[in-house]
VOLOKOL-656625 format. One record per residue (C-alpha): residue in three letters; residue number from 1; chain; y, x, z. Coordinates in steps of 0.5 Angstrom, whole numbers, plus 2048, in hexadecimal, padded with zeros to 3 digits. Each point is the difference from the previous one (the first is absolute). Example, Ala and Ser with C-alpha at 12.3 -4.5 7.8 and 13.67 -1.06 7.14 Angstrom:
# residues 2
<atom res="Ala" n="1" chain="A" y="7F7" x="819" z="810"/>
<atom res="Ser" n="2" chain="A" y="807" x="802" z="7FE"/>
//
This chain:
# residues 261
<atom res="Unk" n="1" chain="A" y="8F3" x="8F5" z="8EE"/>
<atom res="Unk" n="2" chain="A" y="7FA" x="7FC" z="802"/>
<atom res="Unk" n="3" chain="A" y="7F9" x="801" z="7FD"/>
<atom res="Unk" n="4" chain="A" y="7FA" x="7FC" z="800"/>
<atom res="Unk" n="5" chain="A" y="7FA" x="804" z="803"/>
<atom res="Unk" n="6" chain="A" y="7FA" x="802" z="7FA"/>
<atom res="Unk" n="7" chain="A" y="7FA" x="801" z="802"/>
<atom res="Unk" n="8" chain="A" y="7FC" x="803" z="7FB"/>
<atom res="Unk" n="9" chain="A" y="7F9" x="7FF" z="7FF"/>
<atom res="Unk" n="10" chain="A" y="7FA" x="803" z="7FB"/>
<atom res="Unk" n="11" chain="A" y="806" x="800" z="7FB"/>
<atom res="Unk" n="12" chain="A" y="804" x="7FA" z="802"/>
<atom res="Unk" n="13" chain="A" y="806" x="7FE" z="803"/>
<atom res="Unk" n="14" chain="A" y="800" x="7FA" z="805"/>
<atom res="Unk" n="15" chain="A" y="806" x="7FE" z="803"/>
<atom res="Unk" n="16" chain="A" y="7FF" x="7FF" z="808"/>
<atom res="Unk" n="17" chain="A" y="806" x="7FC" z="801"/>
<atom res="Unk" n="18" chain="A" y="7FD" x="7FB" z="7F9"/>
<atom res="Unk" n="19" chain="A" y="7F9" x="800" z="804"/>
<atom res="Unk" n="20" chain="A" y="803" x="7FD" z="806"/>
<atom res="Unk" n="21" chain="A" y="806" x="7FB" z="7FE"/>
<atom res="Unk" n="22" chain="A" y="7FA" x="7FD" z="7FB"/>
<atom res="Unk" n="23" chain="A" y="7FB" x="800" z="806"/>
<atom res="Unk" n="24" chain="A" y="805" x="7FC" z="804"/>
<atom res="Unk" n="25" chain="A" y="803" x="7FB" z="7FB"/>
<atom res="Unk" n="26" chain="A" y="7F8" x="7FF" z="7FF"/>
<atom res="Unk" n="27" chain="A" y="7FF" x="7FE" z="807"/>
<atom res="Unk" n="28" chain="A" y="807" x="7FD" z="801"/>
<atom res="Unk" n="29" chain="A" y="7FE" x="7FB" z="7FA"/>
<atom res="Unk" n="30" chain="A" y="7F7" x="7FF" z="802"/>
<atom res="Unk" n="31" chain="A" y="804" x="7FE" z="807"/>
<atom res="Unk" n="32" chain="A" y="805" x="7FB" z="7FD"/>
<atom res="Unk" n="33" chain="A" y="7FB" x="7FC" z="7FC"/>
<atom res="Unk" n="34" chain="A" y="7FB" x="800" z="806"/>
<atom res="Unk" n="35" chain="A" y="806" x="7FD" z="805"/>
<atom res="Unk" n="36" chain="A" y="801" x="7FB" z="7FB"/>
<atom res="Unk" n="37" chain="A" y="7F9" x="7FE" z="7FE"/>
<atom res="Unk" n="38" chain="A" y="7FF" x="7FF" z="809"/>
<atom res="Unk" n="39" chain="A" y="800" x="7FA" z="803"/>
<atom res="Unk" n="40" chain="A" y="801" x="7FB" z="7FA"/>
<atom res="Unk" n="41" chain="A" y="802" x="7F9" z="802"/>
<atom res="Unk" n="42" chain="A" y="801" x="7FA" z="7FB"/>
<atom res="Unk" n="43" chain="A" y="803" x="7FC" z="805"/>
<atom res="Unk" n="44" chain="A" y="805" x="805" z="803"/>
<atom res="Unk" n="45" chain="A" y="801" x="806" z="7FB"/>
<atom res="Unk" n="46" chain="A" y="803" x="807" z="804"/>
<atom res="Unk" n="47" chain="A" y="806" x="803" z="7FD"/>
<atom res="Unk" n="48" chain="A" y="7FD" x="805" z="7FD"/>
<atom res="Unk" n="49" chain="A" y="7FA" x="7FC" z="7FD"/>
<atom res="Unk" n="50" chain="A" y="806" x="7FC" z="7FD"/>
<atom res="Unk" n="51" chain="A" y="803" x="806" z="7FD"/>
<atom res="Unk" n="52" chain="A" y="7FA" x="802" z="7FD"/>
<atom res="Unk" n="53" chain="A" y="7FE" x="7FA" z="7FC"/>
<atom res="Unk" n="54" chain="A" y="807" x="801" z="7FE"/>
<atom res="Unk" n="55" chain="A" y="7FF" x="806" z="7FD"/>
<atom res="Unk" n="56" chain="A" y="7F9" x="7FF" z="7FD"/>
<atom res="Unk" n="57" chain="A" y="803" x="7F9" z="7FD"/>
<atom res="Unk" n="58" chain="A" y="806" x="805" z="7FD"/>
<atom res="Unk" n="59" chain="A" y="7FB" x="805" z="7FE"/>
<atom res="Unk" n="60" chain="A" y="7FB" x="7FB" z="7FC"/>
<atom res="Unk" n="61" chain="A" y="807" x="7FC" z="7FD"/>
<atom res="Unk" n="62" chain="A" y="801" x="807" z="7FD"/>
<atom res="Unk" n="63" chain="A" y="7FA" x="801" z="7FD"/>
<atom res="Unk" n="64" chain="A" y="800" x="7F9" z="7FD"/>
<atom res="Unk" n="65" chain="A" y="806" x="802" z="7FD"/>
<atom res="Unk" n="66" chain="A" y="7FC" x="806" z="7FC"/>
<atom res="Unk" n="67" chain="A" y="7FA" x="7FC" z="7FE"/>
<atom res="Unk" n="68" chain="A" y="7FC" x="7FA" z="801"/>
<atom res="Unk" n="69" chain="A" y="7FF" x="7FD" z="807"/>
<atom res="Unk" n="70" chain="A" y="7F8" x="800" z="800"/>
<atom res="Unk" n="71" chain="A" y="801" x="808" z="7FE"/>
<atom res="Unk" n="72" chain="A" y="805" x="801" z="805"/>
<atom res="Unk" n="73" chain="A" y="7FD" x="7FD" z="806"/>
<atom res="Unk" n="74" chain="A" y="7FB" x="806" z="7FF"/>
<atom res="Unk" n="75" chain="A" y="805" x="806" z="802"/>
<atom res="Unk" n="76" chain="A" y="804" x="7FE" z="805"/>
<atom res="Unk" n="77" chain="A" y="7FE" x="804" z="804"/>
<atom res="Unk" n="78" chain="A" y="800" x="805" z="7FD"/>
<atom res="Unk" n="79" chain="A" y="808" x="7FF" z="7FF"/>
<atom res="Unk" n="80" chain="A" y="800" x="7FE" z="807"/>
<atom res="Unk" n="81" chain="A" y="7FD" x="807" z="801"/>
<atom res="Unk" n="82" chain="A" y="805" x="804" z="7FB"/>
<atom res="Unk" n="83" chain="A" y="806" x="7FD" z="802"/>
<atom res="Unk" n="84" chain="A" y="7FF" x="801" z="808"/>
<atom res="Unk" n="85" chain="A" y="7FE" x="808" z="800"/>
<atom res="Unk" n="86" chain="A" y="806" x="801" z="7FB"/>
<atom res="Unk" n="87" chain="A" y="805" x="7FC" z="804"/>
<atom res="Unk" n="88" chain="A" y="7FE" x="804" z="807"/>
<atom res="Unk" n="89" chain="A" y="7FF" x="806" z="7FC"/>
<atom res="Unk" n="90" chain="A" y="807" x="800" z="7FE"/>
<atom res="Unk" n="91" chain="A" y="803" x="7FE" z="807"/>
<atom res="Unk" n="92" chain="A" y="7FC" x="805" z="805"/>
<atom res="Unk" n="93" chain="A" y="805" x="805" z="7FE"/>
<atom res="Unk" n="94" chain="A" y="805" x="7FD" z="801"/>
<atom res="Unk" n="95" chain="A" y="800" x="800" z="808"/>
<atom res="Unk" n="96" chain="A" y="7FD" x="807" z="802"/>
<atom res="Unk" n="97" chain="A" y="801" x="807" z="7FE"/>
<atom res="Unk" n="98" chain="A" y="7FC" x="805" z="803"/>
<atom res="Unk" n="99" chain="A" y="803" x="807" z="7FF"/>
<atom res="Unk" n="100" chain="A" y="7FE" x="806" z="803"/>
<atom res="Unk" n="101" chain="A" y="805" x="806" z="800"/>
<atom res="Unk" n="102" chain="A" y="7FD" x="807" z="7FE"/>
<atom res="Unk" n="103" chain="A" y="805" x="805" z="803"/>
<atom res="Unk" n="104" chain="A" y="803" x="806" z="7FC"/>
<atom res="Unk" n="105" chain="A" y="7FD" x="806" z="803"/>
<atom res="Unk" n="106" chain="A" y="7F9" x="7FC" z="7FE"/>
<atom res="Unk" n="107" chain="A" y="7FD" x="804" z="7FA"/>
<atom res="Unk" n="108" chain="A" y="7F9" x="7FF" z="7FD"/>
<atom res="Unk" n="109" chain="A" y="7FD" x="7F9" z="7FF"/>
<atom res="Unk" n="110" chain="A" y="801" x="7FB" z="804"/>
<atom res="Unk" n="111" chain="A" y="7F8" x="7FD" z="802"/>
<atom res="Unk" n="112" chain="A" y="7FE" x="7FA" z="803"/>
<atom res="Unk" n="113" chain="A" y="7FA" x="7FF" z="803"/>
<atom res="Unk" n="114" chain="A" y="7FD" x="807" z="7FD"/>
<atom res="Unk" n="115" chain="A" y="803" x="7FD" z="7F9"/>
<atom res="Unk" n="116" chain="A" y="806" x="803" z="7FC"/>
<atom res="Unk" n="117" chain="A" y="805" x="7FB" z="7FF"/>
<atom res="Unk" n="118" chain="A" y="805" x="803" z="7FE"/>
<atom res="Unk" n="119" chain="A" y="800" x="807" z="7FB"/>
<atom res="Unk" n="120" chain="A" y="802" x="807" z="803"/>
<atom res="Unk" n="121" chain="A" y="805" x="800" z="7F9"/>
<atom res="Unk" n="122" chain="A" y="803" x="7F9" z="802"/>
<atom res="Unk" n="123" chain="A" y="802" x="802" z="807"/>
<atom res="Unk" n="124" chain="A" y="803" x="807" z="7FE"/>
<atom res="Unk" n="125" chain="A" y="803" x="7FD" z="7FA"/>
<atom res="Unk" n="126" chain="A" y="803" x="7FA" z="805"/>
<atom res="Unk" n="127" chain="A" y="803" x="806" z="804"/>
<atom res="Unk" n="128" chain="A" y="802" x="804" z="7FA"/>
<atom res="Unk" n="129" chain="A" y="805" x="7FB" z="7FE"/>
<atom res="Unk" n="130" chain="A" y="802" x="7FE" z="807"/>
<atom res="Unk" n="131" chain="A" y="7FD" x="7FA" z="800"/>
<atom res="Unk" n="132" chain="A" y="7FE" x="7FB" z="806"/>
<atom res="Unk" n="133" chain="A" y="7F9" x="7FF" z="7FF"/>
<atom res="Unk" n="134" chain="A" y="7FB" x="7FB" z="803"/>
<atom res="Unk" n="135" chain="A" y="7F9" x="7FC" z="7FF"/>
<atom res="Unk" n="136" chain="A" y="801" x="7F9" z="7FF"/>
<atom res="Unk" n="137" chain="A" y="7FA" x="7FC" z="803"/>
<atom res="Unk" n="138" chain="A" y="802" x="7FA" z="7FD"/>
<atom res="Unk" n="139" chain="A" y="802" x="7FB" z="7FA"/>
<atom res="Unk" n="140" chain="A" y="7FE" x="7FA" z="7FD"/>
<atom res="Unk" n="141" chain="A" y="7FA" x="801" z="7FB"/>
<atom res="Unk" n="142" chain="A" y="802" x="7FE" z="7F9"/>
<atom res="Unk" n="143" chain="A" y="806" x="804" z="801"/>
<atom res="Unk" n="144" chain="A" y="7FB" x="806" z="7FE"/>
<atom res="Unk" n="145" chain="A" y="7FE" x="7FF" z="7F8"/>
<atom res="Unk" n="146" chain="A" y="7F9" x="801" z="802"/>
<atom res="Unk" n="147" chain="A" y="7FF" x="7FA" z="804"/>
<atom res="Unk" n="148" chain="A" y="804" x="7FB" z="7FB"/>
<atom res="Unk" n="149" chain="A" y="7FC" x="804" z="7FA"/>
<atom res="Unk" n="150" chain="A" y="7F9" x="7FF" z="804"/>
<atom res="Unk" n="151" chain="A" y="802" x="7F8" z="801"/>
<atom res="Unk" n="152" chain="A" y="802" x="800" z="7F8"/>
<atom res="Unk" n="153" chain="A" y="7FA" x="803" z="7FE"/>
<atom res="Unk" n="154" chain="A" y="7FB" x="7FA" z="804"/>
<atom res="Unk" n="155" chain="A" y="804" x="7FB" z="7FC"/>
<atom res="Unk" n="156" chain="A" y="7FF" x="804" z="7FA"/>
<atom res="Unk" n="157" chain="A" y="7F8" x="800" z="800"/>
<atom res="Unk" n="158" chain="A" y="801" x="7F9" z="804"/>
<atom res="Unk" n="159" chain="A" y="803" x="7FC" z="7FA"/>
<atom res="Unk" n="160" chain="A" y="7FB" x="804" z="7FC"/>
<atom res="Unk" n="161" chain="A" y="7F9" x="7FF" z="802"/>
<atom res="Unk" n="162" chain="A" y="802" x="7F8" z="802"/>
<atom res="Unk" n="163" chain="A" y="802" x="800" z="7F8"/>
<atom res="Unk" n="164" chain="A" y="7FA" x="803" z="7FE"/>
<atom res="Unk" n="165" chain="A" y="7FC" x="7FC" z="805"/>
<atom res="Unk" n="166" chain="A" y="804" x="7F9" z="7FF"/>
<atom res="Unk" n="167" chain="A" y="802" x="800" z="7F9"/>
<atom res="Unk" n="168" chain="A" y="7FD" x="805" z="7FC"/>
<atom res="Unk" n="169" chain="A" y="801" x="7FE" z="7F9"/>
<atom res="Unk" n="170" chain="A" y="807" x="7FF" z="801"/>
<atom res="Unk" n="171" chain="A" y="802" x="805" z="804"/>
<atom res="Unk" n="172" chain="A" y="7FE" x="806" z="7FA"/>
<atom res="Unk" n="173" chain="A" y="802" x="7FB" z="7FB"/>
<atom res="Unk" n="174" chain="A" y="807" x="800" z="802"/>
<atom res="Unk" n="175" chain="A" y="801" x="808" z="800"/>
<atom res="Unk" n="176" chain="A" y="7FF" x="7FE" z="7F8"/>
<atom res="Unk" n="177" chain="A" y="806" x="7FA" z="801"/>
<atom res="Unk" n="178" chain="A" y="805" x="7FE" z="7FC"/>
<atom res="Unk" n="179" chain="A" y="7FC" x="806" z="7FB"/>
<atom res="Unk" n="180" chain="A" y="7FC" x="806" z="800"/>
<atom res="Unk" n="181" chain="A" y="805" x="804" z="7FF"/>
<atom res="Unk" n="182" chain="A" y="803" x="7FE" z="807"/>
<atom res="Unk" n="183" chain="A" y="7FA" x="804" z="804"/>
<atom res="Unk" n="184" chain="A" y="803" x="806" z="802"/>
<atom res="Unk" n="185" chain="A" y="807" x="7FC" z="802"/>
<atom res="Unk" n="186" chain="A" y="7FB" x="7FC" z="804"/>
<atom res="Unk" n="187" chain="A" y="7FC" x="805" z="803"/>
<atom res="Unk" n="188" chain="A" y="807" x="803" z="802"/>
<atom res="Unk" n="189" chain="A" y="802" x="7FA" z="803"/>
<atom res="Unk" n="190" chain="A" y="7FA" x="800" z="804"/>
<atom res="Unk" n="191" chain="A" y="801" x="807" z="804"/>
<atom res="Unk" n="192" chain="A" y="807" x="7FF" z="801"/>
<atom res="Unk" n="193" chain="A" y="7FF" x="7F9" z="804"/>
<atom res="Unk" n="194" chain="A" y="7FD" x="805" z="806"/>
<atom res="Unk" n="195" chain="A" y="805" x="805" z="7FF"/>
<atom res="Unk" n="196" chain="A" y="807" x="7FB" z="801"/>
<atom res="Unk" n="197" chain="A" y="7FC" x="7FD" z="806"/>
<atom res="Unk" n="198" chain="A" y="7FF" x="806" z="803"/>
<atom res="Unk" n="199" chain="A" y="807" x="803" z="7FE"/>
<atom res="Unk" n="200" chain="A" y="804" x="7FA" z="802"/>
<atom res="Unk" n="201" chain="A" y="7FD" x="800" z="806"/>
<atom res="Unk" n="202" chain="A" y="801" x="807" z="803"/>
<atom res="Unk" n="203" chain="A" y="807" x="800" z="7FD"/>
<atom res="Unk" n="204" chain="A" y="803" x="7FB" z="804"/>
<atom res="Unk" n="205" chain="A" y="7FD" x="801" z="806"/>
<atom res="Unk" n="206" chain="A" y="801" x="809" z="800"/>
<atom res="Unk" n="207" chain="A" y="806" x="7FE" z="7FE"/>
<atom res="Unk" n="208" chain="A" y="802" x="7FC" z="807"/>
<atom res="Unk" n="209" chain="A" y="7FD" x="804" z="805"/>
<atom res="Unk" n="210" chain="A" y="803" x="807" z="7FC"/>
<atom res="Unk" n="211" chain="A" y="807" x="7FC" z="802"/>
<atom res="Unk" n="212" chain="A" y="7FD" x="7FE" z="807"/>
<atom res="Unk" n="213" chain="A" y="800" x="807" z="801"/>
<atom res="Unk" n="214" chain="A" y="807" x="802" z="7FC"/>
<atom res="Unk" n="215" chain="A" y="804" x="7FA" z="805"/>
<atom res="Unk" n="216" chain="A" y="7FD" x="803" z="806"/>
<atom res="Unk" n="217" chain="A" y="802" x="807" z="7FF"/>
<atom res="Unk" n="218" chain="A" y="807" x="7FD" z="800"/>
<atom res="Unk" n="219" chain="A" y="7FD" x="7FF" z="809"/>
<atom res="Unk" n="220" chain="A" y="804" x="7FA" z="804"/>
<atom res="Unk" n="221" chain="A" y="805" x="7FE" z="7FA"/>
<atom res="Unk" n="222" chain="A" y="7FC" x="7FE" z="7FB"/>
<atom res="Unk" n="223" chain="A" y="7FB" x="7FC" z="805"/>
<atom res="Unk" n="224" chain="A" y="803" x="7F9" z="7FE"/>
<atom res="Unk" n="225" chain="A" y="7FF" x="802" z="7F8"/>
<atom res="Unk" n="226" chain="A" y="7F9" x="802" z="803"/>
<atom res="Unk" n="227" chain="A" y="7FE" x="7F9" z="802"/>
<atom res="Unk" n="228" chain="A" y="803" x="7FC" z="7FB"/>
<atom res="Unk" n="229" chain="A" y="7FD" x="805" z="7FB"/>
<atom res="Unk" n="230" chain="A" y="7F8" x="7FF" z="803"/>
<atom res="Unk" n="231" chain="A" y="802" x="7F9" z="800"/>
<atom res="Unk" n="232" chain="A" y="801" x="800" z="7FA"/>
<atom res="Unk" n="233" chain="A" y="7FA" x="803" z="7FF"/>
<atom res="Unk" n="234" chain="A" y="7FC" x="7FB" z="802"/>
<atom res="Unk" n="235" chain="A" y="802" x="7FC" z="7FB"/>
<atom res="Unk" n="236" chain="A" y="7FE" x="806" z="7FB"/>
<atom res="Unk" n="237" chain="A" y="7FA" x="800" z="803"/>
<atom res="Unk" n="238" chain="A" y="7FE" x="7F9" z="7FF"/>
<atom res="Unk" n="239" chain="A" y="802" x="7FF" z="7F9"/>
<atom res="Unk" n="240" chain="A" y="7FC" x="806" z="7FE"/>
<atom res="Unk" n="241" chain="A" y="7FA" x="7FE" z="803"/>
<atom res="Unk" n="242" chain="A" y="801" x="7F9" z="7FD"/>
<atom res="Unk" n="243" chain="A" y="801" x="803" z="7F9"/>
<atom res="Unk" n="244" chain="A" y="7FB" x="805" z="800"/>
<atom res="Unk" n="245" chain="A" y="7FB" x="7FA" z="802"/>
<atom res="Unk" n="246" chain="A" y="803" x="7FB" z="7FB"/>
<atom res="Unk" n="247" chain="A" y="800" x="805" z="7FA"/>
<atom res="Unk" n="248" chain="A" y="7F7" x="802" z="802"/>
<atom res="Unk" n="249" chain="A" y="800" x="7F9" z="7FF"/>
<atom res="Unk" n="250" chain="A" y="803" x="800" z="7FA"/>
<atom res="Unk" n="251" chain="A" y="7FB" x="806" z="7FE"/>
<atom res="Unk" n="252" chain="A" y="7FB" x="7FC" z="802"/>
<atom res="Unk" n="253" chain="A" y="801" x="7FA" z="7FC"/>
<atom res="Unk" n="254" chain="A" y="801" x="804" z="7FA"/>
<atom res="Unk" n="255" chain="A" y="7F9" x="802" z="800"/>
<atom res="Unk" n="256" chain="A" y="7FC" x="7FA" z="803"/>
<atom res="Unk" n="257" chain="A" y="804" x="7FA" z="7FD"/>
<atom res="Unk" n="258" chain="A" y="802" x="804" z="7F9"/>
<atom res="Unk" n="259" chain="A" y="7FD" x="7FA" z="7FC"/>
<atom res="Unk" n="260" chain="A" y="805" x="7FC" z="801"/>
<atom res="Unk" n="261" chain="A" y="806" x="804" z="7FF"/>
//
């Protein structure tokens, strides 16, 4: 039995291992883009300026493909932005796990630095059960609802504020589309778009390393499914990165560019 370690402050919960995994992929993704943008030659290009200007012409194709090329110009970093934290984010749990036993003759909350992690019922709940508990350090970011929800909830008020701010007319216009009778339909339809984001995302990525976890309980037999099962989750990584960017585009296009629908 892993549990995450909480810290509750003035009410709140906030999960340690969350904290730091999404401190992490933050630096890991400003180190990326700072290697890329050092040492810039035109005449002998390295290999990773190579691979980034691949990747910024892959990102711009793809929000070309959601609205005009003179709009789409203006966010690509932005995309660029999305789909590397998402990608890493959905990787980083992939090679560690952090995992600190708590013995069974332990009993009370288990602190760290002053702070209870782990709740007093919790821990005698674990012991009552004759179950095997310990602290997980470790996980990817968007395998935790609160992450995927915070990024959904960004994109949320980011394609509304560039609506009213860019297509103003247009864009409260189209909550009456085809007919005023349609409004509650269209507003509905607006706050499903942050709640699909953030479920799908989490979804696939919780759902990976619980059966990371289920495959190394099985110890040295199940180490062959494990490395096909992480390489596999690369590829999951990537396409829900990719889908979770195309798709703010797409959000994005609807709101700036609804004129000409």
């Amino acid at each position: 039995m892993h549990l995450f370690p909480i810290v509750e402050l003035a009410g709140l919960r906030f999960d340690l291992s969350a904290i730091a995994s999404i401190l992490i992929s933050c630096v890991i993704v400003f180190a990326l883009a700072r290697v890329a943008v050092s040492n810039l030659s035109v005449h002998n290009p390295s290999k990773m300026q190579n691979f980034m200007e691949w990747a910024i012409d892959f990102v711009h194709s793809t929000i070309a493909s959601t609205m005009p090329l003179k709009k789409a110009k203006q966010f690509v970093i932005l995309g660029a932005t999305l789909i590397m934290f998402i990608f890493v984010s959905n990787i980083l749990g992939l090679p560690l796990g952090f995992i600190s036993e708590v013995k069974e003759e332990h009993h009370g909350a288990v602190e760290f630095l002053g702070m209870e992690i782990i709740s007093a019922e919790e821990v005698e709940e674990a012991h009552a059960e004759h179950k095997h508990l310990a602290v997980a350090w470790w996980k990817s970011p968007t395998a935790d609802i609160a992450v995927t929800s915070g990024l959904a909830l960004i994109v949320f008020f980011l394609i509304h504020y560039l609506g009213i701010r860019m297509n103003t007319k247009h864009y409260f216009k189209h909550y009456l589309e085809p007919f005023p009778i349609f409004f509650p339909l269209n507003v509905l339809k607006t706050f499903t778009k942050p709640l699909t984001l953030a479920l799908r995302l989490y979804a696939n990525i919780f759902a990976g390393e619980v059966l990371i976890s289920t495959i190394l309980m099985l110890s040295w037999v199940g180490l062959p499914l494990l490395a096909v099962w992480q390489g596999f989750s690369i590829f999951v990584g990537a396409i829900q990165a990719f889908l979770f960017t195309i798709l703010t585009m797409v959000y994005i296009a609807e709101s700036i560019v609804h004129e000409e629908h």
